[in-house]
C-alpha positions, 0 to 999 in steps of 0.5 A: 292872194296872200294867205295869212296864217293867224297863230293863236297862243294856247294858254297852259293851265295848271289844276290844283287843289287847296289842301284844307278845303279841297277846293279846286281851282286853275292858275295859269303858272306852275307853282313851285309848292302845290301842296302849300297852295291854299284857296282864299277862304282857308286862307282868310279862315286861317287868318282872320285878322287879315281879312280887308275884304269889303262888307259887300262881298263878306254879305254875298259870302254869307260871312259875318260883316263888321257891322253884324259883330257889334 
């Protein structure tokens, strides 16, 4: 009777926190500079010219959509 020994794969996560909003959040790779790491919403509050996001996700977000600047 065979026994077979199933080797699972632990996934090592890294903690880190966004310098700007505190937000904490876990990526499975190291990062080289944590202290330049930022959450997506200060990313997008740092640079709003760049948010693509779709109107649906700025609603759930409660964030002003394109239609609602008019």
């Amino acid at each position: 009777m065979g026994y077979r020994s199933k080797r699972r794969r632990e996934k090592v996560t890294y903690n880190y926190t966004c310098s700007l909003t505190n937000e904490e959040f876990v990526l499975t790779e190291k990062a080289e500079n944590p202290k330049e790491l930022l959450s997506v919403k200060a990313y997008y509050e740092m640079n709003p010219e760049m948010d693509d996001r779709p109107a649906v996700v700025k609603k759930k977000l409660g964030l002003p959509t394109l239609e609602e600047k008019h």
